[in-house]
C-alpha positions in Angstrom: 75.4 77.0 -75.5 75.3 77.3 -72.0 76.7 80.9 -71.6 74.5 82.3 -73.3 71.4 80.8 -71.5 70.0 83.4 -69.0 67.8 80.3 -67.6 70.0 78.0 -67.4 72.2 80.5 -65.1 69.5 81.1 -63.2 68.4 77.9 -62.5 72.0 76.9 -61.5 72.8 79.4 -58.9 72.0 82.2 -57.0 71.7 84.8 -59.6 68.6 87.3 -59.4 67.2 87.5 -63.0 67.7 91.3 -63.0 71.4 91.1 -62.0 72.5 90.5 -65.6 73.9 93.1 -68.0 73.4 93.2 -71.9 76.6 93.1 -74.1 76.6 94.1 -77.3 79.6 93.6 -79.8 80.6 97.1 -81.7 81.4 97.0 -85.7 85.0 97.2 -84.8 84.5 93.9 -82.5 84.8 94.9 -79.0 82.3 94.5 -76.4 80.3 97.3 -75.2 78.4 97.1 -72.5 74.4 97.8 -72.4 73.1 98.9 -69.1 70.5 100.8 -70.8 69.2 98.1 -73.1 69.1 100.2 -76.1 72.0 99.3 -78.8 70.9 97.6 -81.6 72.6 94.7 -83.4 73.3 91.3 -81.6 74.2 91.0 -77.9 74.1 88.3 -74.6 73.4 88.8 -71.7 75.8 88.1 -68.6 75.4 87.4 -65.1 76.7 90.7 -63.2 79.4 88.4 -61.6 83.3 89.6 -62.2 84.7 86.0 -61.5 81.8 84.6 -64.5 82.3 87.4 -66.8 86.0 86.9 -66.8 85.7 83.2 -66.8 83.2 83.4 -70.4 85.5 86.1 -71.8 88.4 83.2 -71.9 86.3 80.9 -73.5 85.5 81.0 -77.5 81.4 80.7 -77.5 81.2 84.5 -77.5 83.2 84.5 -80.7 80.9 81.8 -81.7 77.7 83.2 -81.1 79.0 86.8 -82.4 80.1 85.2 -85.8 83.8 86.6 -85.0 87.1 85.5 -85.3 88.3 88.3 -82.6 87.1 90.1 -80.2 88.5 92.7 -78.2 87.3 93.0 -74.8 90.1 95.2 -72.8 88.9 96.2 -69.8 85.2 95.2 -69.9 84.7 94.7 -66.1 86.1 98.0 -65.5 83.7 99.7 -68.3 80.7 97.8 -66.6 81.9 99.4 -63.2 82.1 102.5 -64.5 79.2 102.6 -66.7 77.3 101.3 -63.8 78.2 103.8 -61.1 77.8 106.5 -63.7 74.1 105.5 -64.0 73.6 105.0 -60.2 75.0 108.7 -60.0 72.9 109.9 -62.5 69.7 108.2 -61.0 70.7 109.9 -57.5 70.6 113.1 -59.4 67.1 112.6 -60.9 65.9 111.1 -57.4 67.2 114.6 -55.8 65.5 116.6 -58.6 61.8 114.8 -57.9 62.5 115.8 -54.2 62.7 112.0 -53.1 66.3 112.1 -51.7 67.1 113.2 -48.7 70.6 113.8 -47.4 72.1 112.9 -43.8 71.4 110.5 -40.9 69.0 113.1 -39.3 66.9 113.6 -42.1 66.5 109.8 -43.0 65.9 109.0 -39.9 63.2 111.7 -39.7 62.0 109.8 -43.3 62.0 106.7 -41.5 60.2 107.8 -38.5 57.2 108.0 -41.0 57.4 104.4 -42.2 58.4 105.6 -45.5 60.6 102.6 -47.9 63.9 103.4 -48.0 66.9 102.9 -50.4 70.3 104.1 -47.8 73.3 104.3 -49.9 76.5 104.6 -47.6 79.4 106.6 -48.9 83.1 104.9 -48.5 84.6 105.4 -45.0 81.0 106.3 -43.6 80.0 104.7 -40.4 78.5 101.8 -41.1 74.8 101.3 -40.8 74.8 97.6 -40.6 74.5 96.9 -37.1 72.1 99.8 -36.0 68.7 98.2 -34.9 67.0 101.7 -35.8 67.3 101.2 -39.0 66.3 96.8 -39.4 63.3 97.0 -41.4 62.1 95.2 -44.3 61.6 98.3 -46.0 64.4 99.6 -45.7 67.5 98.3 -48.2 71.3 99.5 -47.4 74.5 99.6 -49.8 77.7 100.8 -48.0 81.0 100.7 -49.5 79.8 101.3 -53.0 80.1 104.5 -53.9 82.8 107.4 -53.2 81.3 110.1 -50.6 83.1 113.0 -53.7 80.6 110.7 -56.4 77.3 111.2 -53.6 78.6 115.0 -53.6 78.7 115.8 -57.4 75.3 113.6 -58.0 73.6 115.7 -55.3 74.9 119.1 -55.5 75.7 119.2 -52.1 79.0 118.8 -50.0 80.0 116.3 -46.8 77.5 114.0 -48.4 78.1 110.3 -46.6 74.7 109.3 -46.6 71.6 109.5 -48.7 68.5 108.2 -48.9 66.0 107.6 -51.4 62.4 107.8 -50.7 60.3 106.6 -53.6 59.4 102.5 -54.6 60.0 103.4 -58.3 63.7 105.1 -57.9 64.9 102.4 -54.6 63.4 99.8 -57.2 66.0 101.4 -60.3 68.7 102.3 -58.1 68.8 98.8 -55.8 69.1 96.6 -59.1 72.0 99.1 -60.4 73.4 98.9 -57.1 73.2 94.9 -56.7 75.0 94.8 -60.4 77.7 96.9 -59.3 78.4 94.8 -55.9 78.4 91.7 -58.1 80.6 93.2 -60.2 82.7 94.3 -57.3 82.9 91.9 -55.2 83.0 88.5 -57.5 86.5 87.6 -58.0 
């Protein structure tokens, strides 16, 4: 069953083996999805792709493999968006807490002076970083468009908040593969 095959998706395309989300199947047969990976019960695992996700939920090998004759799955790209920001937002929280996350350009770029890897996340209708040479480096990832600047304002406790940037290998590390499930997610149509 070729759906359900994480290899064989990988081997076949582009997909980065941690872009995938876990999808579990509630008792009342609708799809759930797993971001955390700790449901119990059977699940699959899909490529974090909206255009492949919508394209397996037409097809009847998830009822298959679940053992169903139904399943409901309204809106299960939408819950994965959701579910997947509300994460993201949560791990910004944390970051701020551990005192890795700093807010602004200035204060990034203060960060950055000191050769420090760096996770930028870019609020909506922010200036876009993309073609500033000061801040082209290998360590140094950046997600615009992604997130609302009111989302990066609630997550950090702080207000005007259109740029943020996370300071620690562990947290970029969490945050970047949340982040590059979400643009696939996005983006895919």
């Amino acid at each position: 069953m070729v759906v359900l095959n994480k290899k064989i998706f990988l081997n076949s395309s582009s997909i980065n083996k941690d872009n995938f989300i876990k999808i579990c199947l509630s008792p009342d047969s609708k799809l759930i999805p797993d971001l955390c990976d700790k449901l119990p019960g059977k699940s699959v695992w899909l490529p974090a792709n909206k255009a492949l996700i919508v394209d397996i939920l037409q097809k009847d090998e998830l009822k298959t493999y679940f053992g169903v004759s139904k399943i409901f799955s309204p809106d299960l790209v939408y819950l994965i968006e959701m579910n997947l920001r509300k994460k993201i937002l949560s791990t910004i929280s944390m970051t701020k807490k551990s005192g890795v996350l700093t807010i602004g350009l200035d204060a990034i770029k203060t960060q950055l002076i000191q050769n420090r890897h760096c996770l930028i996340i870019v609020a909506m209708g922010a200036k876009s970083l993309a073609n500033k040479s000061f801040f082209a480096s290998e360590n140094v990832s950046i997600f615009e468009s992604l997130l609302e600047q009111e989302d990066l304002e609630k997550s950090t406790g702080k207000i005007n908040v259109k740029y943020v940037g996370v300071f620690s290998k562990n947290f970029k590390k969490t945050i970047q593969v949340d982040l590059n499930k979400l643009k696939g997610v996005i983006d895919n149509h």
